[in-house]
Legacy VTK file of the C-alpha trace (Angstrom):
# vtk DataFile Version 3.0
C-alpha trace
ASCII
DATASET POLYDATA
POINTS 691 float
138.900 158.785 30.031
135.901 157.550 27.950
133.735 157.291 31.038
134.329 160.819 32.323
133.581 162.000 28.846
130.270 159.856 28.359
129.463 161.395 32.396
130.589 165.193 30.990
128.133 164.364 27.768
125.678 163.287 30.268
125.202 166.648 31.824
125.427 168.310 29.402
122.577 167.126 27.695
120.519 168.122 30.423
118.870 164.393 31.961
119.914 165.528 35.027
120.724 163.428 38.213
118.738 160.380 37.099
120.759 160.362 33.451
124.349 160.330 35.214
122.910 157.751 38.021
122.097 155.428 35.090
124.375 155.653 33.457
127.299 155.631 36.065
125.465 152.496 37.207
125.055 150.664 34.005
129.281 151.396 32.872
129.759 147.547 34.453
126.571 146.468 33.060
127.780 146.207 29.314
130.342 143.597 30.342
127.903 141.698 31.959
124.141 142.226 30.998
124.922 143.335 26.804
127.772 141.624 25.342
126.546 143.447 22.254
127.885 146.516 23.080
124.471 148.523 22.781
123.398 151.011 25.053
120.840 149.346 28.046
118.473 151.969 26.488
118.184 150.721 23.269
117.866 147.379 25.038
114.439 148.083 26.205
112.842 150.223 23.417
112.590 153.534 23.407
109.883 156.144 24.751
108.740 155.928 28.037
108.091 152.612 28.324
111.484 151.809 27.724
112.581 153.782 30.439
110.440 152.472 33.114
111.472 149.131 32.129
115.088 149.923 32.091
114.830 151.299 35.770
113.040 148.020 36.938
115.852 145.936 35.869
118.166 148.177 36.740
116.561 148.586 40.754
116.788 144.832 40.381
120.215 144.584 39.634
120.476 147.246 42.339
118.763 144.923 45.513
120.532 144.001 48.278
118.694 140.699 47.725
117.682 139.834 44.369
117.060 136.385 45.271
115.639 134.172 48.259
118.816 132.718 48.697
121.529 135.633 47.734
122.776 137.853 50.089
123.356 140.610 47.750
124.665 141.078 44.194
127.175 143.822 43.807
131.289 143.718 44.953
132.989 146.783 44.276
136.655 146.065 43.900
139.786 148.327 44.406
139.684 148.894 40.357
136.500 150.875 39.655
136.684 149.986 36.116
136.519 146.309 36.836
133.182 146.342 38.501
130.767 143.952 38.061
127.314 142.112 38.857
127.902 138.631 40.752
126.180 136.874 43.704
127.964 137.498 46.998
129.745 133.870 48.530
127.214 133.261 51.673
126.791 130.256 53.457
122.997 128.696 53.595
122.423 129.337 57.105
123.084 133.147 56.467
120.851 133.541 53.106
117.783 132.173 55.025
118.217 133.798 58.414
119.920 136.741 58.220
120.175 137.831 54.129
117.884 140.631 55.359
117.224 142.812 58.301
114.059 141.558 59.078
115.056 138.209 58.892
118.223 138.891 60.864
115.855 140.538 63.621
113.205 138.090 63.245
116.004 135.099 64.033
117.642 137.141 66.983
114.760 137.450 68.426
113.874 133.663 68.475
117.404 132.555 69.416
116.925 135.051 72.499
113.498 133.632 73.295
115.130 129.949 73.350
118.292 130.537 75.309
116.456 132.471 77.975
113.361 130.075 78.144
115.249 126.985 77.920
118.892 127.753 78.971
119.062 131.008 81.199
116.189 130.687 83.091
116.600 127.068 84.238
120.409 127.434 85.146
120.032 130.255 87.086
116.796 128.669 89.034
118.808 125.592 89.670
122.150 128.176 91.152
119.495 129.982 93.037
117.811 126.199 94.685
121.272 124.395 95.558
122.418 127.843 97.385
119.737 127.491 98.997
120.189 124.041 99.763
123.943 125.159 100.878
122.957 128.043 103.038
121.063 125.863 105.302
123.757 123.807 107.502
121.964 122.829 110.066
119.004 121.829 108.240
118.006 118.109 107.115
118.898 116.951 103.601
115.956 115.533 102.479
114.115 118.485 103.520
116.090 120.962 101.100
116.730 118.433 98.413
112.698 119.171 98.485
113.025 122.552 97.438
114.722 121.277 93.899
112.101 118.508 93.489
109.016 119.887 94.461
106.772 116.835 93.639
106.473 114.164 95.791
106.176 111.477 93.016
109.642 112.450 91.761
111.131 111.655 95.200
108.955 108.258 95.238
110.013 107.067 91.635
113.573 107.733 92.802
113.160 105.801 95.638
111.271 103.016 93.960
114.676 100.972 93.123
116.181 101.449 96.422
112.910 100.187 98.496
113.289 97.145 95.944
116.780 96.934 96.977
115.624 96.878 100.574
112.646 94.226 100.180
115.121 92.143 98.450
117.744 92.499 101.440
115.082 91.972 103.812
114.287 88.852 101.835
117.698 87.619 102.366
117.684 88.368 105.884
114.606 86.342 106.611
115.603 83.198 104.952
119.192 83.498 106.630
116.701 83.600 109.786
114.812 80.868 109.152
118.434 78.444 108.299
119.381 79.739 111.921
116.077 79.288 113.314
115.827 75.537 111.853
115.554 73.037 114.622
119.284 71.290 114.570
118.451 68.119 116.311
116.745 67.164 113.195
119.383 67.392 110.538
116.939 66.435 107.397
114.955 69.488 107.623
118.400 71.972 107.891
119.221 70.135 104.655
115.970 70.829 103.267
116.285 74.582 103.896
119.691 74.873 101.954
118.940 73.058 98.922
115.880 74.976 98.533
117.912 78.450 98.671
121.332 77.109 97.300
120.070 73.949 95.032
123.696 74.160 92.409
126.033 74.483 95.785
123.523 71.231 97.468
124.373 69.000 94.513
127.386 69.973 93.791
129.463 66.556 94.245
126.425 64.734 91.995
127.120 67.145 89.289
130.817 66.337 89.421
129.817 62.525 89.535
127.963 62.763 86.473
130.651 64.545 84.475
133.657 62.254 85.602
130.856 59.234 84.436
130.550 60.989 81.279
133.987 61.242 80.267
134.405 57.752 81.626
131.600 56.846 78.938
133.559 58.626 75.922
136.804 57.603 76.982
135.731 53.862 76.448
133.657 54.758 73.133
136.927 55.813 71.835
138.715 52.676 72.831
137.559 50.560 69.758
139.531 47.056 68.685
138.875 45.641 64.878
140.665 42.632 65.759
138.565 38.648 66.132
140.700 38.270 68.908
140.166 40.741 70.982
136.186 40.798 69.461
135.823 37.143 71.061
137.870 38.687 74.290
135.575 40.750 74.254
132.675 38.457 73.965
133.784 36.712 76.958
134.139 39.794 79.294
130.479 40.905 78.074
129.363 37.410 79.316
131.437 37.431 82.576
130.167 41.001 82.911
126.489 39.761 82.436
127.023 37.292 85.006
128.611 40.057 86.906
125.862 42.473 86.249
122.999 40.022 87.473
125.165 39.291 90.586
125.325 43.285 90.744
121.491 43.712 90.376
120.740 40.989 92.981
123.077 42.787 95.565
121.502 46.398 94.061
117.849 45.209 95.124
119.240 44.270 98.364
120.542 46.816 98.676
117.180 49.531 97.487
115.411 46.864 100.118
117.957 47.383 103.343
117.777 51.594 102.313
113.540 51.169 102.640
113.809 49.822 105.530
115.968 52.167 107.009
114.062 54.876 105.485
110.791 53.691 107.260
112.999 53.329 110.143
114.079 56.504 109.916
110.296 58.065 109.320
109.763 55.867 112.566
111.899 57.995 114.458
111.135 61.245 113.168
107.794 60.609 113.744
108.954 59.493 117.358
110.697 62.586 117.804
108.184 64.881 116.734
105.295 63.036 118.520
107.944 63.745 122.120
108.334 66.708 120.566
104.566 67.715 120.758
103.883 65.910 123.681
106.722 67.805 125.649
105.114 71.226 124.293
102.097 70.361 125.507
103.680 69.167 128.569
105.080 72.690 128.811
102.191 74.530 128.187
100.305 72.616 130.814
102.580 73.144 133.444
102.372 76.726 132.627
99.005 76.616 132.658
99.069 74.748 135.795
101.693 77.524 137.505
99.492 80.410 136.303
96.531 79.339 138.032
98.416 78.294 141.341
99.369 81.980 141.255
95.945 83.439 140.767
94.641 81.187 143.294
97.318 82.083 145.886
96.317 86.126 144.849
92.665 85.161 145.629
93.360 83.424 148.730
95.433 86.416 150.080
93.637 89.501 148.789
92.278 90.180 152.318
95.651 90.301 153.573
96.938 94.228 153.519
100.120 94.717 151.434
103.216 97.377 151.522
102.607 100.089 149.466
106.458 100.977 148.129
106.653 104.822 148.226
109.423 107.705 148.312
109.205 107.346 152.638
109.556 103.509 152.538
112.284 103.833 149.611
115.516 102.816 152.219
113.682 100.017 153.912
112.364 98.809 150.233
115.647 98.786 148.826
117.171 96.817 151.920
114.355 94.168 152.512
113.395 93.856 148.605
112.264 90.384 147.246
114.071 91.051 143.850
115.677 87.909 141.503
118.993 89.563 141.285
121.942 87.073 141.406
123.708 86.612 144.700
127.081 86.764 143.512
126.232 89.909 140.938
127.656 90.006 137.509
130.787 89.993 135.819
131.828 93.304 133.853
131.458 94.032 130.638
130.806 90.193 130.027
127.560 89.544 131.574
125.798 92.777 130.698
122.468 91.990 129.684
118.901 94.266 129.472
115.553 92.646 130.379
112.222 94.311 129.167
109.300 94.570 131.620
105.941 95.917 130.324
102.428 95.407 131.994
99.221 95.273 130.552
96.040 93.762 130.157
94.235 90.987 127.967
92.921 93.241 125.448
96.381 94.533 124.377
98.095 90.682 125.214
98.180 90.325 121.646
101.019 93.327 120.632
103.573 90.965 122.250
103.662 88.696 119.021
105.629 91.230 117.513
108.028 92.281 120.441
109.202 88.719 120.560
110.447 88.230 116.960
112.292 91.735 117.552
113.595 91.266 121.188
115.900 88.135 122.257
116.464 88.993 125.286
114.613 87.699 128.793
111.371 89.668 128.633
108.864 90.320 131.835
105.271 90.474 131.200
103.181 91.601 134.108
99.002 90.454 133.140
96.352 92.853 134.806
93.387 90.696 135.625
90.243 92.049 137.629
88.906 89.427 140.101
85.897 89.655 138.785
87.238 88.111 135.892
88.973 85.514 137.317
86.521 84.468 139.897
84.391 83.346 136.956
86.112 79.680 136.300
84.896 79.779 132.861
86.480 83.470 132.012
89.555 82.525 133.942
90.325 79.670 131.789
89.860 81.581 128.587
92.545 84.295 130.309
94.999 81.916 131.160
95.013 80.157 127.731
95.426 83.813 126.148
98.648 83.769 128.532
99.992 80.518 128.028
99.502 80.669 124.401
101.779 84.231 124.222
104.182 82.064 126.530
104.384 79.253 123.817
105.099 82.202 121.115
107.257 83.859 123.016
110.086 81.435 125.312
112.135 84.029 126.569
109.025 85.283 128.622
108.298 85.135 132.122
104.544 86.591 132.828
103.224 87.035 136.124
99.555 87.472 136.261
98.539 90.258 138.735
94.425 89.727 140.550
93.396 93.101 141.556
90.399 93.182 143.582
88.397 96.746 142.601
86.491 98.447 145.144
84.580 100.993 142.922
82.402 99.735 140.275
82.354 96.687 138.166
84.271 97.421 135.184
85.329 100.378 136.445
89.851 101.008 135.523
90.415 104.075 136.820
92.152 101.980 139.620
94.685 100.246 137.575
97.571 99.559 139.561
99.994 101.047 136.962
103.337 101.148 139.029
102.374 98.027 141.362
102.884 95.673 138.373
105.719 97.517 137.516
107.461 97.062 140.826
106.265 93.451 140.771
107.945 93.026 137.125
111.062 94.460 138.405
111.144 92.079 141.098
111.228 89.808 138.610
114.704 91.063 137.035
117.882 89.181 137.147
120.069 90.721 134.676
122.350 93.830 135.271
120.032 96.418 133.002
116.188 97.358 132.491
114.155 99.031 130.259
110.782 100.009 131.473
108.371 100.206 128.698
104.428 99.946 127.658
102.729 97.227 125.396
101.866 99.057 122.554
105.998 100.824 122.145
107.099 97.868 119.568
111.018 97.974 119.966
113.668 97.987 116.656
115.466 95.091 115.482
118.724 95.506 117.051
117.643 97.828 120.162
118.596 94.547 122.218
122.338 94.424 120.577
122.595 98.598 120.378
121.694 98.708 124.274
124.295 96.135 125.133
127.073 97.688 123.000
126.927 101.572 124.821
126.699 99.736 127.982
129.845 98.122 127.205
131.469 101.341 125.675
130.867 103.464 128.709
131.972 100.360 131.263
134.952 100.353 129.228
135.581 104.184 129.124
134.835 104.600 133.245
137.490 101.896 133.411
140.199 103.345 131.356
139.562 107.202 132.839
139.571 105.430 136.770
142.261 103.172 136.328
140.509 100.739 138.672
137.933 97.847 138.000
134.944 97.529 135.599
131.331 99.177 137.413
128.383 99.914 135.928
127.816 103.449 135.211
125.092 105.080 137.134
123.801 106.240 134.023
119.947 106.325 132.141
120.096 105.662 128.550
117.082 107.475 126.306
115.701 104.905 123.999
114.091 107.556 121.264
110.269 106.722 120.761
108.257 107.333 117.206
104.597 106.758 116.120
103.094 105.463 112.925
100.130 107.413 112.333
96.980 105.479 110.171
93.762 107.704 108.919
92.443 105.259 106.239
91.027 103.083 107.521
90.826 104.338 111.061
92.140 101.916 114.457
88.330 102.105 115.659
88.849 98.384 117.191
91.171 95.745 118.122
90.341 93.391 114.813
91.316 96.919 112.710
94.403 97.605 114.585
95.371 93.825 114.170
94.871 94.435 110.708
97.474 96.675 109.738
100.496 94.514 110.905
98.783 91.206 109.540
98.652 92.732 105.781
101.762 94.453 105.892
104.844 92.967 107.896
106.955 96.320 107.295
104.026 98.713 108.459
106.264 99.249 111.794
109.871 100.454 110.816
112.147 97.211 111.573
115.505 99.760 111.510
116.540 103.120 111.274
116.650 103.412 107.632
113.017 102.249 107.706
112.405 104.417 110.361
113.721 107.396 108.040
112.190 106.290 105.391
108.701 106.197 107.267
109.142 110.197 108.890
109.736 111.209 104.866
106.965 109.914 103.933
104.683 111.269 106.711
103.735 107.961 108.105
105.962 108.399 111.277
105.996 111.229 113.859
108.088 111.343 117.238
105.822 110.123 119.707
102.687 112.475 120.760
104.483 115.007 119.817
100.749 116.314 118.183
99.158 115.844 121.653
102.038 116.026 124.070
105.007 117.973 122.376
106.921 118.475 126.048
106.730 114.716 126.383
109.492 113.801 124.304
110.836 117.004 123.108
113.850 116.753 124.976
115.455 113.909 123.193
115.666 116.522 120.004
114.574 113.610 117.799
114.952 115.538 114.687
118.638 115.532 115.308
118.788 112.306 116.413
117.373 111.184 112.707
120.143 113.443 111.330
122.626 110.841 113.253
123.758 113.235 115.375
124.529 110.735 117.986
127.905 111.304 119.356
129.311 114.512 121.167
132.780 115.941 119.950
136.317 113.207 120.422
137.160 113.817 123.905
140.580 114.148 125.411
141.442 110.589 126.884
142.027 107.405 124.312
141.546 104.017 123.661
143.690 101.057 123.944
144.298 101.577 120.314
145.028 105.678 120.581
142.134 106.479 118.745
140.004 109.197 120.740
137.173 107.957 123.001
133.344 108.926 121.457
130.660 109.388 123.734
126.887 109.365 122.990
125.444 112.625 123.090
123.981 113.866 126.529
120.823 115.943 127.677
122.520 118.585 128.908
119.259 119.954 130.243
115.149 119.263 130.194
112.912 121.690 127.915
110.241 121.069 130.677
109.440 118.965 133.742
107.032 116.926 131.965
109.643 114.929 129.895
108.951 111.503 130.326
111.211 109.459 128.033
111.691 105.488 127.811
114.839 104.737 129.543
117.250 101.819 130.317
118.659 101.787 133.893
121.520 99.896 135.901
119.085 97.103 137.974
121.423 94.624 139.449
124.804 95.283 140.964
128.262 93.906 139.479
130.813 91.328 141.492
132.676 94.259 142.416
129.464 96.144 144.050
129.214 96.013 148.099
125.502 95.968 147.990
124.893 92.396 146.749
121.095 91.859 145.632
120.391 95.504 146.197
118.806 97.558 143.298
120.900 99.833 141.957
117.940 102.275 141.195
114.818 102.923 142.960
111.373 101.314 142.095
108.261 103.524 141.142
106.110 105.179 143.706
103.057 103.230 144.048
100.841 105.795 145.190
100.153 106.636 141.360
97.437 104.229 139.471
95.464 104.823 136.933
96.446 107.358 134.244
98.928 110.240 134.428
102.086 111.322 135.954
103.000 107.396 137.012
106.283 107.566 134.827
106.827 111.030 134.509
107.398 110.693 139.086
110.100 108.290 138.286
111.935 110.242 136.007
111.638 113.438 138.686
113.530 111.079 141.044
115.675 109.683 138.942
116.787 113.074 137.968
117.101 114.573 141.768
119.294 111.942 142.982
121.520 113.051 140.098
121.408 110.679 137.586
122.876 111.666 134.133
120.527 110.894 131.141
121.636 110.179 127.382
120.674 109.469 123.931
120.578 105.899 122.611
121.695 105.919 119.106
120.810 104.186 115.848
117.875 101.919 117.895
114.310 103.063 118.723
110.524 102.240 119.736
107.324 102.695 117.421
104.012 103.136 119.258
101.698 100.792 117.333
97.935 102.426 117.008
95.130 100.820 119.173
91.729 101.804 120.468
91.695 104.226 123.030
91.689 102.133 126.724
89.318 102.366 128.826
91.314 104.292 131.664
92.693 107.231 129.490
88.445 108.335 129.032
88.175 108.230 132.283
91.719 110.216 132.468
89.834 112.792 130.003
86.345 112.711 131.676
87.650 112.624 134.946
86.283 116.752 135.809
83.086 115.257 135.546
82.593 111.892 136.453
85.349 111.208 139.377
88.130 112.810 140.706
91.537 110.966 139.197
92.856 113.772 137.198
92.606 115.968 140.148
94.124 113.560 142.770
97.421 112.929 140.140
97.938 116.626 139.835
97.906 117.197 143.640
99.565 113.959 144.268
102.661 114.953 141.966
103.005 118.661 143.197
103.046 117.384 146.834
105.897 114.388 145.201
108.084 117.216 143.608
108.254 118.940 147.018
109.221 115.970 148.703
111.920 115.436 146.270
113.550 118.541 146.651
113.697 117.875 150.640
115.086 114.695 150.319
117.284 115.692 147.760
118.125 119.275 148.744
122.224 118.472 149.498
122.795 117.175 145.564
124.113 119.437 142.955
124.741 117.677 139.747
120.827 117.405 138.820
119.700 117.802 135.361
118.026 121.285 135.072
115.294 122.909 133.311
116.690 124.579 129.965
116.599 128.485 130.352
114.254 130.549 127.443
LINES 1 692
691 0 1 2 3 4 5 6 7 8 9 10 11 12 13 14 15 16 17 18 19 20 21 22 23 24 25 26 27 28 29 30 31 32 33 34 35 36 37 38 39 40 41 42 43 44 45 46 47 48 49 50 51 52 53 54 55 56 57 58 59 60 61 62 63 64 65 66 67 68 69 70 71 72 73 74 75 76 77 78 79 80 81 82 83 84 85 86 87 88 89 90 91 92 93 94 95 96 97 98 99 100 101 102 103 104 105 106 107 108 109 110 111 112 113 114 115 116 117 118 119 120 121 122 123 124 125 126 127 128 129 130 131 132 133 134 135 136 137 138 139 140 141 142 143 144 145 146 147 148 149 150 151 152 153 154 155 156 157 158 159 160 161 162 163 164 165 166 167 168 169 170 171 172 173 174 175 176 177 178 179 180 181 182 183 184 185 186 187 188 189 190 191 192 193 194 195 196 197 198 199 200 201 202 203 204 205 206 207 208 209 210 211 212 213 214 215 216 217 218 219 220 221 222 223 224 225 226 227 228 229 230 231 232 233 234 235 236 237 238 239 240 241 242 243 244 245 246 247 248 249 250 251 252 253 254 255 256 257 258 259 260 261 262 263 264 265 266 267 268 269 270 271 272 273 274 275 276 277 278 279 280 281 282 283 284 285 286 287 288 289 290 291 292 293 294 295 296 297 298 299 300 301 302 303 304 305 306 307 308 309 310 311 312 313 314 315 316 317 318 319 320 321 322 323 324 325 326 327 328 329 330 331 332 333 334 335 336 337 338 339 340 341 342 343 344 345 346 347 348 349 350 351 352 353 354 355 356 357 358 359 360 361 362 363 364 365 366 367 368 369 370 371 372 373 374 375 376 377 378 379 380 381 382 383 384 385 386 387 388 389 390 391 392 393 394 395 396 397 398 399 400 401 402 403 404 405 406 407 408 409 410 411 412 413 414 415 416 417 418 419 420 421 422 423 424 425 426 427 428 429 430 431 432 433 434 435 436 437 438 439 440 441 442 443 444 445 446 447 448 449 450 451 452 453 454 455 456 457 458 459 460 461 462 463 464 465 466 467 468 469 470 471 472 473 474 475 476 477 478 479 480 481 482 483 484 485 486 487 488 489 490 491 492 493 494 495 496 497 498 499 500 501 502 503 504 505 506 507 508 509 510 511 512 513 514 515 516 517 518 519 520 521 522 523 524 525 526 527 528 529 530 531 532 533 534 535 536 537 538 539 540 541 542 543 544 545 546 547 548 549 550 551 552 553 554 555 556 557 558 559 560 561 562 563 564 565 566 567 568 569 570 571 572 573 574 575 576 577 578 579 580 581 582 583 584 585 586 587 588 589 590 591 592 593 594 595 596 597 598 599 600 601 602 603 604 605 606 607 608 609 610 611 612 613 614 615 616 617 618 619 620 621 622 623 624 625 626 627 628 629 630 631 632 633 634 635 636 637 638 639 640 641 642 643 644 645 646 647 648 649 650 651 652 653 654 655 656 657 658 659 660 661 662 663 664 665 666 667 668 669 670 671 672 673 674 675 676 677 678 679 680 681 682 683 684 685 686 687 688 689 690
């Protein structure tokens, strides 16, 4: 009642909208702002003055935000008459951010900023990468897992720990290696070996000595007796223990005297052994030496003498009245399967064999090109054959055949290398049940030996069990997929810089596959040519294989143990004629085989020398007479760099300077057509892939 007659009083007196607004507003204020009762006013003076100061205060009191840290000062509760001034309850966070609207905007704003900078953006780039990554099935992982880390020194420093793992494994391997390698006639130096890698495991009964001595020691330190009696017992057994002990040390010199003497004995012998040692190497080497230049004499003596050129007319006769090594009785399946490796080549590349020996333990055939007017020099020929026997001594498993070939152009002139002649000649050589045909500078895996063997056995084993009969070798050629380490800096310019790279660095040729992978990631490792010659090797689809597709889907016969039989994956057809891959092939026949001592496959026509089409001719013939053709797995060959020969410029040059390139081309055309008359009645070749 009071307040609506103050308000009525108000108007009346005329103040107008500003007189009721104060004092409407200022009906709480007494309560709170003048305990004394007096009107806000009076407070502040009268006049004009007064006034403006009143309404300062009073906007002030009116804020939404009198304070930096208040929210607002005015609650209104369901009584009007128990209104008052108070700061509003707000929580810190609130009064500094959002107490007004342009804070409350300004914050917004930010918080925006950050979530879609920091949180928004980066989510939905890392949804968009891995879909991606998804989307592509049939693509390789390492090459979409790319995409999401675009630098190449992220994928390095992830790969940094697992290269260490690798060294370290590699490590292992080597000195598990060298404990098998150890010579174990000579026991000392075996026992060397293993206490230098396992020294605790070595001395391990000393070690228990020693502690059961020990507690022998405190066990009698504990045993003490205060009594005379057993003092001057004591006394006694000292003295009959001194006379002992000098006894003891009398038969302990003898005894450090009889162990020198056997130990010089011993050194005797050892030095015996490795004096007969040495002198049955050198033995060795001289007889080699001795059989290598009966050979080269007997080539001299007969070079007059015309010989049989083996070609695709003579191939029946050849294959009947062939001088091969293969055994007489054949081989027993899967048991005696075994691959031997024949390469040819000449003295300047001799030295690439080092490493194809510590990788390959198999019998190896080395076919030596030597011109005669190299060996007719005696000083030049002894320097050549102690290049060969020296290899030999590296390399036991090796039988090497030198091959004098008299040249009728110029002096120094290659274009005449007798590629496929030595080839032939190292097959003749052969005497286990598979071959693999392959070039100097191919440098083959670790376990390509063991991985061969293994398929051979698996598809002996399957023929068998889908037959029913006896164990054959399959009539099948085995791809053996071949890769190339690339070098820019510094450049292979020479033989001493191609050396080089494997004498600093003992991994720069990829020893397995995960090296191998590891070496195409980081761009050191192509498939072979394939910059130069894609249609050489294209056919193998090496990106797949590095993808391990290796095997083609279960099929529908099993095992002896039910489980469904896998088989290696198969070229189904060739993306072009000029595939020329590095194969293994069935050589000599089995027990079971009716053609004892008869190649199983035919040799290489000899009318190719030189450079070009040589291998690419055997392959045609291999694939007219039918001859399926698969994909190793897991195992490979690495083409190590080296100077370009001598008989590939002449290859290039040959439009100008003679007529090689020309003769190959016409010589192959005119071999194709011959082929396909011989041929004409078989059906199950290998075709060209269709466009």
């Amino acid at each position: 009642m009071i307040s609506k007659l103050s308000l009525r009083k108000t108007k009346s007196t005329g103040n107008g909208t500003a007189s009721s607004r104060s004092i409407s507003n200022g009906s709480a204020s007494p309560m709170y702002n003048n305990p004394t009762g007096s009107s806000p006013r009076k407070m502040y003076g009268g006049g004009p003055t007064g006034q403006s100061s009143y309404r300062q205060h009073n906007d002030h009191l009116q804020s939404p935000c009198n304070s930096f840290l208040l929210g607002g000062n005015f609650h209104a509760g369901k009584d009007k008459r128990r209104r008052a001034f108070h700061p509003r309850q707000r929580s810190l966070w609130h009064r500094v951010f959002f107490s007004t609207p342009g804070r409350a905007g300004a914050t917004t704003l930010i918080i925006l900023y950050l979530s879609w900078r920091y949180a928004i953006v980066p989510v939905t780039h890392s949804i968009y990468e891995w879909g991606r990554y998804l989307s592509h099935s049939d693509g390789d992982n390492l090459q979409h897992i790319g995409y999401i880390a675009d630098d190449k020194k992220v994928i390095s420093d992830i790969m940094k720990p697992i290269k260490k793992l690798k060294r370290n494994a590699k490590l292992l391997n080597d000195q598990i290696d060298t404990l098998r390698n150890v010579d174990t006639t000579n026991g000392k130096k075996r026992q060397d070996m293993i206490k230098k890698i396992v020294p605790k495991w070595f001395d391990r009964n000393k070690i228990v000595e020693k502690k059961k001595k020990v507690e022998q020691k405190s066990k009698a330190s504990k045993v003490t007796n205060n009594n005379k009696h057993d003092r001057a017992r004591k006394a006694t057994t000292e003295k009959q223990k001194n006379i002992g002990d000098t006894t003891k040390h009398k038969k302990a010199t003898n005894d450090i005297e009889d162990e020198q003497l056997k130990r010089l004995r011993m050194k005797k012998s050892e030095h015996y052994s490795i004096q007969t040692k040495t002198n049955t190497a050198t033995k060795t080497k001289q007889q080699k030496y001795h059989d290598i230049l009966l050979d080269i004499q007997k080539q001299l003596d007969n070079k007059s003498e015309s010989t049989h050129q083996r070609t695709l007319q003579t191939r029946r006769k050849d294959m009947k009245h062939t001088p091969n090594s293969c055994p007489k009785d054949g081989f027993t399946l899967p048991l005696d399967v075994s691959v031997s490796l024949v390469i040819q080549c000449s003295l300047d590349r001799i030295w690439l064999l080092s490493e194809t020996c510590s990788r390959w333990s198999d019998p190896i055939v080395l076919v030596v090109y030597l011109p005669s007017e190299t060996v007719i020099d005696p000083s030049e020929r002894s320097k050549s054959i102690e290049t060969i026997s020296k290899i030999m001594t590296e390399c036991p498993q090796m039988t090497v055949l030198p091959h004098v070939h008299g040249n009728e152009e110029k002096k120094g002139e290659t274009s005449t290398y007798p590629v496929n002649v030595m080839r032939n000649r190292g097959l003749d050589a052969v005497k286990t049940s598979h071959v693999l045909i392959m070039d100097v500078d191919l440098i083959p895996s670790a376990d390509l030996s063991h991985v061969v063997k293994d398929n051979i056995m698996d598809q002996i084993s399957t023929a068998r069990q889908i037959s029913g009969g006896e164990a054959e070798i399959p009539m099948n050629a085995i791809v053996v997929p071949a890769f190339e380490r690339k070098v820019t800096d510094p450049p292979c310019v020479d033989i001493e810089s191609c050396r080089r790279y494997m004498q600093e660095d003992s991994k720069f040729l990829p020893l397995l596959f995960n090296d191998l992978r590891e070496c195409i990631q980081e761009e050191d490792c192509i498939v072979f040519q394939e910059d130069m010659n894609w249609e050489g090797h294209h056919t193998t689809q090496s990106k797949k294989w590095l993808k391990k597709q290796w095997y083609e889907g279960p099929s529908k016969e099993e095992d002896e143990g039910g489980d469904k039989i896998r088989t290696i994956r198969q070229i189904k057809c060739f993306d072009s004629l000029r595939y020329e891959p590095y194969i293994v092939i069935p050589w000599c026949p089995s027990s079971q085989s009716t053609k004892h001592q008869q190649p199983l496959t035919p040799y290489y026509d000899e009318r190719f020398y030189g450079y070009g089409k040589n291998k690419i001719q055997h392959i045609s013939h291999l694939r007219f007479r039918g001859m399926p053709f698969f994909v190793l797995p897991q195992s490979f060959v690495v083409h190590h760099p080296h100077p370009e020969s001598s008989v590939k410029q002449v290859w290039n040059n040959s439009r100008q300077k003679n007529s090689l390139h020309r003769n190959m081309d016409q010589l192959y055309q005119g071999y194709i057509e011959e082929l396909a008359d011989e041929y004409s009645d078989v059906e199950n070749k290998v075709p060209q892939c269709s466009k």
